[in-house]
C-alpha positions in Angstrom: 0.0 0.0 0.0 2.4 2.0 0.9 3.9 2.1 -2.5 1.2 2.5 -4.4 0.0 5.8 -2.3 3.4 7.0 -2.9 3.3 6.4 -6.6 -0.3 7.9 -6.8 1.3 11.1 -4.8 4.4 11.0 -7.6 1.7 11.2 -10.5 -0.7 14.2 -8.8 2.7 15.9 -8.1 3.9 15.5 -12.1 0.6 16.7 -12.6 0.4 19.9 -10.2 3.5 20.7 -11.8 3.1 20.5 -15.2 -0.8 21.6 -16.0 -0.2 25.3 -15.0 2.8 25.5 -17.8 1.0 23.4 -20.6 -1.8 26.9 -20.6 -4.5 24.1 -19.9 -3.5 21.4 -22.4 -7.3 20.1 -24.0 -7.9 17.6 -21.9 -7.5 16.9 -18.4 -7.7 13.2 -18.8 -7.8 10.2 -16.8 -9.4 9.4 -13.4 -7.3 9.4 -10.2 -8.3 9.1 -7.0 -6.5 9.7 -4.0 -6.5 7.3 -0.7 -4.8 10.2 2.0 -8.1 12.1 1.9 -11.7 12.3 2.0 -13.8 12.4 0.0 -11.9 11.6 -2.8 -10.4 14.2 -5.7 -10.3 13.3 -8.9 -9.5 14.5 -12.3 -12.0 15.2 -15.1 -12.2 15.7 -18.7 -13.2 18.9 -19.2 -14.8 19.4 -23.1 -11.9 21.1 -25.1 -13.6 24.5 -26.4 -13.6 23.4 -29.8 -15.6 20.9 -29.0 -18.5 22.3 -28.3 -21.8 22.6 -29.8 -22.4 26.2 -30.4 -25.0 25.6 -33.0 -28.4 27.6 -31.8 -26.9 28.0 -28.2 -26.7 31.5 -27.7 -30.6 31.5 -28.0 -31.1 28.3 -25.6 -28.5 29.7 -23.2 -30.4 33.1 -23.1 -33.3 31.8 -22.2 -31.9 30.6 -19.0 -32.2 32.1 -15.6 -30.3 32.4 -12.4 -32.2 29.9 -10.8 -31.7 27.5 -13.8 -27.9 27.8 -12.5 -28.6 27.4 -8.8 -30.7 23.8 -9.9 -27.6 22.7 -12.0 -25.3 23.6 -9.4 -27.0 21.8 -6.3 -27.4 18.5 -8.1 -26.2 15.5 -6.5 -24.4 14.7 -9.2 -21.9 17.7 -9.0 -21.0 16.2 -5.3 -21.2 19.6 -3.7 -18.6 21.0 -5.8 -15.2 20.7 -3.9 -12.2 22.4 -5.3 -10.2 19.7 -7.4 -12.8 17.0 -7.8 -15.2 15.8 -10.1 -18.5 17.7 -9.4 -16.3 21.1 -9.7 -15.1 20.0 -12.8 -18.5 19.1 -14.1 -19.0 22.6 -12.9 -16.4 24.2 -14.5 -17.6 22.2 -17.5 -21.0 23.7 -17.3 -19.8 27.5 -17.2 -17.4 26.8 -20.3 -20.8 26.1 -21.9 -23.0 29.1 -20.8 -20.1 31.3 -21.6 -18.8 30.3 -25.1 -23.0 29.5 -25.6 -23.3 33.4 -25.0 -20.3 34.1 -27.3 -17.8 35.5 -24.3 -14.4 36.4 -25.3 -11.8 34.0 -23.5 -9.8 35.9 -21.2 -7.8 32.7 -19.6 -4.5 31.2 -20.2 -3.4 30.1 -23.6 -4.6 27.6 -25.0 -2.0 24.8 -27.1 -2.6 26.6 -30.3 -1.4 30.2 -28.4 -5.0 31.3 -28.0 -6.2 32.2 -24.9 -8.8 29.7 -23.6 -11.5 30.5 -20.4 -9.7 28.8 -18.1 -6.8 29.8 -15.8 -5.0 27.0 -14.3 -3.5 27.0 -10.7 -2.7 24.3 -8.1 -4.2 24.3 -4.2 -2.8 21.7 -1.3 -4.8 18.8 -0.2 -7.8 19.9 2.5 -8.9 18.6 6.0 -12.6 19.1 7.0 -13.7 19.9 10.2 -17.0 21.3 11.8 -16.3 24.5 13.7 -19.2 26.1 15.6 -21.7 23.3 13.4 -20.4 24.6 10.2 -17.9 22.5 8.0 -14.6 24.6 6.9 -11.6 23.2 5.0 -8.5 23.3 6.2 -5.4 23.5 3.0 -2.7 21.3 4.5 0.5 21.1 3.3 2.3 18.8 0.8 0.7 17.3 -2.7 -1.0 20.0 -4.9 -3.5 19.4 -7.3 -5.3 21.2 -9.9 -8.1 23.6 -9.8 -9.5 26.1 -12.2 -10.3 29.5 -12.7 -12.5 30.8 -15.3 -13.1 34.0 -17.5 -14.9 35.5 -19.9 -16.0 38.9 -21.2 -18.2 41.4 -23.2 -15.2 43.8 -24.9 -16.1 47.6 -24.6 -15.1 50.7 -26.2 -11.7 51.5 -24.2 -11.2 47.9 -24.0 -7.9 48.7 -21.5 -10.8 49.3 -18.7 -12.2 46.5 -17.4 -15.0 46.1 -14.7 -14.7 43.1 -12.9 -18.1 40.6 -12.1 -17.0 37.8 -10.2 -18.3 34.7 -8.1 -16.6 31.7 -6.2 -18.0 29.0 -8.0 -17.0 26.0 -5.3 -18.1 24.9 -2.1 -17.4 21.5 0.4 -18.8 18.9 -1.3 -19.4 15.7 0.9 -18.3 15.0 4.6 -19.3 11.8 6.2 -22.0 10.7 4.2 -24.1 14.1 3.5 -23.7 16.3 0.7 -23.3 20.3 0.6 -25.0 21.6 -1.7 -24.2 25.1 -1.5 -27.4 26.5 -3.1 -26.7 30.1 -1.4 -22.8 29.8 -1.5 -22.4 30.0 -3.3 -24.4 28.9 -6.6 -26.8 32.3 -6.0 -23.5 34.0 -6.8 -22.6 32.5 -10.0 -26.1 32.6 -11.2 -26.4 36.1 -11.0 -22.7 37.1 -12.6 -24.4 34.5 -15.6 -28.1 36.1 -15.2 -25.9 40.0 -15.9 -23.8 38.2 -18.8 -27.0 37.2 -20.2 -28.7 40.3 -20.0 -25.6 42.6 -21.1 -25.7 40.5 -24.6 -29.6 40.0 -25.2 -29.2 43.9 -25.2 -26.4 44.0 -28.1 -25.2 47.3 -26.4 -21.4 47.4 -26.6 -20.3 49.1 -23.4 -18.0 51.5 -22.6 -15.7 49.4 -20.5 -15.5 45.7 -20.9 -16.8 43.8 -18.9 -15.1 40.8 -17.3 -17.1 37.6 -16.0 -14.5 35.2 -13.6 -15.6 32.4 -11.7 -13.3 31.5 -8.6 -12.1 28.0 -7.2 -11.0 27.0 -4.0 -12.8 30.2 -2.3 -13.8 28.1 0.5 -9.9 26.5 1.0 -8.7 30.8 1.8 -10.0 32.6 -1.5 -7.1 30.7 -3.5 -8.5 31.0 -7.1 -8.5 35.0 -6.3 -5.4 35.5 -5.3 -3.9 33.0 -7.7 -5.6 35.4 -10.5 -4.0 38.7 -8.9 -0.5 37.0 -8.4 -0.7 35.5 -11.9 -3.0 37.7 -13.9 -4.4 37.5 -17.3 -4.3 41.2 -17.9 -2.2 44.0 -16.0 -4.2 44.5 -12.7 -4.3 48.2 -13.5 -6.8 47.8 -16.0 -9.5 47.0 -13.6 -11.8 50.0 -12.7 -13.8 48.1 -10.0 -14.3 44.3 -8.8 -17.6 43.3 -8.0 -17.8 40.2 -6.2 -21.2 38.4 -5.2 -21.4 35.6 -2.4 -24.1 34.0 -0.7 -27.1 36.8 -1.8 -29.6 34.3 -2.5 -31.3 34.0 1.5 -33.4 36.3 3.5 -35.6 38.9 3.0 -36.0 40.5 -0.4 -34.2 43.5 -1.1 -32.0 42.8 2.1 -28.3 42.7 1.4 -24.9 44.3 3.2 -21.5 44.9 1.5 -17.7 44.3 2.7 -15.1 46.1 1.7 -12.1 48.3 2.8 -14.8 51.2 3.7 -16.7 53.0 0.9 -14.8 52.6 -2.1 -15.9 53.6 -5.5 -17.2 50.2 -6.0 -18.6 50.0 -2.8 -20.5 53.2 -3.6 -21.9 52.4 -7.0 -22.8 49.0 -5.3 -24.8 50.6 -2.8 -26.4 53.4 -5.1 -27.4 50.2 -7.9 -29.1 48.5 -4.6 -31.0 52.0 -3.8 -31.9 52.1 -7.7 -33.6 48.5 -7.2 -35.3 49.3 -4.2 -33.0 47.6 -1.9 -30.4 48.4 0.3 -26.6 47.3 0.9 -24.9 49.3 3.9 -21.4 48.4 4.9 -21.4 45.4 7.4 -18.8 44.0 9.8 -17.5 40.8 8.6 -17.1 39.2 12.3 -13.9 37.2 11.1 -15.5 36.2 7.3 -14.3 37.7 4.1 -14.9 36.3 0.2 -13.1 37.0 -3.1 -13.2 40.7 -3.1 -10.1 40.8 -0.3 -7.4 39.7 -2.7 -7.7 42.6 -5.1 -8.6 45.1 -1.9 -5.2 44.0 -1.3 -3.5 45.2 -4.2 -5.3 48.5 -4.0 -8.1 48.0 -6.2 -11.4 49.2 -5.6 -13.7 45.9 -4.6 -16.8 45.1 -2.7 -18.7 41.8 -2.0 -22.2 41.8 -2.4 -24.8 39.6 0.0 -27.5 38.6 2.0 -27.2 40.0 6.0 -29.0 36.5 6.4 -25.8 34.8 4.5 -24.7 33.0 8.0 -28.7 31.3 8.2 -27.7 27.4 7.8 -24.3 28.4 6.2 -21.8 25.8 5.2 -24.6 22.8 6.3 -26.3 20.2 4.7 -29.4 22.6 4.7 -28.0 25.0 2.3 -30.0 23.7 -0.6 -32.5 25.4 -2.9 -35.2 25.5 -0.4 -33.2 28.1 1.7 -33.5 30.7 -0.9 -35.6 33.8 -1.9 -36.3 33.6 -5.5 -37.4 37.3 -4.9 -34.0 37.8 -3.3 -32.2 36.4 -5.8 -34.0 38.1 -8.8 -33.0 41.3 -6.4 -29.5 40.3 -6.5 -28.8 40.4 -10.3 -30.8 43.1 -10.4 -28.2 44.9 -8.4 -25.6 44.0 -9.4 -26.6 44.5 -13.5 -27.3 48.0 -12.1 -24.1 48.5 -10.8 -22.2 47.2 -14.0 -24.8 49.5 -16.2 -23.0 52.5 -13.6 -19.3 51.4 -14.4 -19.4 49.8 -17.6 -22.1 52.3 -19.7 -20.6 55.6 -18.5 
């Protein structure tokens, strides 16, 4: 046993290494599973971009809403959507899909023929779970790395050297002895309103003024390690971003009830809270008690970022019972809503 775990470890260890200089190669092929942790992670095939079917998809992928996503997202099938294993990669999988479907530009790492694909490759440590004050966290330990995947795609504007940033952490904790996580409000709520604004910004065929970037982070729930593997290894000079808006867990609680982080009112922070007015909402800044998301790692290179989500986010958090039935579909359709109106504000002026 002993020598096959170490000859498992060699292989994920070639592989950590090697996947984030190949740019992605097409394929991330085979199936490995790993006996030092649980529940397993595997690798996945991913479809190479090529391959997909684009025929008639922009109008079957408009038609979809944010709680379309959320549905997807929650399945059992997708395991609860653990960085590095095969439900995030079936997730990953299904975003290639709605993005290239909506005719995004690819703003990831190149791709083997030099062209830049929509995914951005990086590597994260094993995890340990634990339950700390009833809610599961993970825990990155150190030794064998394995890969994980960011992904990006845009709507190019005008001054195209401008960028505002509408991002979402698109994993969660998968399975822990025996019960899945389905992370229906974190943070599937999140990703289906970055999708529901994509969708929306090219049904109205009204090239903006600044373009506008879609990402979908990994291993948010391991530290925010698909954000700050973006800002340390970016795919465009991080002074090109105007503003990063960042949504996490806004799908719970009352409607039109949502709080902000950020390093006090910054410009994103106050377009942010002016789109929720607009909507008939509100988002105040709120204290984050110890928490943070995705927005911190570009806060900490100085650029203007806020999170967007529900005061309720804590209700049933990182349980079991984070499923569909805990959201607000009024909350959720509030959500998009202000956060389309925020990109209208940074992106249209």
């Amino acid at each position: 046993m002993q020598t096959r775990r170490a000859f498992i470890k060699l292989l994920c260890g070639l592989g950590a290494v090697a996947l984030p200089w190949t740019g992605l190669p097409r394929r991330l092929q085979g199936s490995l599973e790993s006996w030092a942790v649980r529940p397993p992670v595997k690798f996945v095939r991913l479809p190479a971009e090529e391959e997909l079917d684009l025929k008639g998809l922009v109008a079957a992928h408009l038609e979809r809403t944010a709680w379309d996503d959320v549905n997807f997202l929650t399945s059992p099938d997708l395991g609860g959507r653990r960085a590095g294993s095969v439900g995030e990669g079936k997730a990953a999988g299904y975003l290639i899909q709605e993005m290239a479907g909506l005719g995004l530009v690819p703003m990831g790492s190149p791709k083997q023929d030099g062209k830049p694909g929509f995914a951005h490759a990086f590597t994260i440590p094993e995890a340990a779970a634990t339950v700390v004050e009833r809610r599961l966290v993970l825990r990155p330990q150190a030794g064998l790395k394995i890969p994980a995947l960011n992904l990006l795609g845009a709507v190019p504007g005008e001054r195209a050297q401008e960028i505002i940033m509408i991002c979402a952490h698109y994993d969660h904790l998968g399975i822990y002895q025996g019960k899945l996580y389905p992370g229906a409000n974190d943070n599937a709520s999140g990703v289906g309103c970055v999708l529901e604004v994509m969708r929306r910004l090219v049904r109205e065929e009204i090239k903006p003024k600044r373009t506008v970037v879609a990402a979908f982070w990994s291993a948010e729930e391991m530290g925010f390690l698909g954000s700050q593997a973006f800002v340390e290894n970016p795919r465009f000079p991080l002074e090109r971003l105007v503003a990063v808006f960042n949504v996490d867990t806004v799908g719970n609680g009352p409607a039109g009830d949502f709080m902000l982080w950020a390093d006090g009112l910054n410009s994103a922070a106050k377009v942010m809270a002016d789109a929720a007015a607009q909507a008939g909402a509100s988002a105040s800044l709120g204290p984050t008690n110890g928490h943070n998301s995705d927005h911190i790692s570009f806060a900490r290179k100085g650029i203007p970022a806020v999170t967007l989500l529900s005061r309720s986010w804590l209700v049933k958090n990182h349980t079991p019972e984070d499923d569909a039935n805990l959201l607000n579909r009024d909350q959720l359709k509030l959500a998009a809503e202000v956060l389309y109106r925020a990109v209208k504000t940074a992106a249209f002026r």
